[in-house]
Steps between C-alpha positions, in 0.01 A plus 500: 500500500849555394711259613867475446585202270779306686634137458689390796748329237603898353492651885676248653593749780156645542348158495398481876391900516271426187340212708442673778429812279196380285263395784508884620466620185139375417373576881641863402307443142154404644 
């Protein structure tokens, strides 16, 4: 899987999409 590599301190902005984000991510991956 390729995921993205994010740290909520550099995508301050983007921190609560990326939460949100990851858990659909590996359903969609499986």
């Amino acid at each position: 899987s390729t995921l993205p590599k994010m740290t909520p301190g550099e995508h301050k902005g983007k921190k609560v999409a990326v939460k949100y984000s990851l858990p659909i991510l590996f359903i969609i991956d499986e």
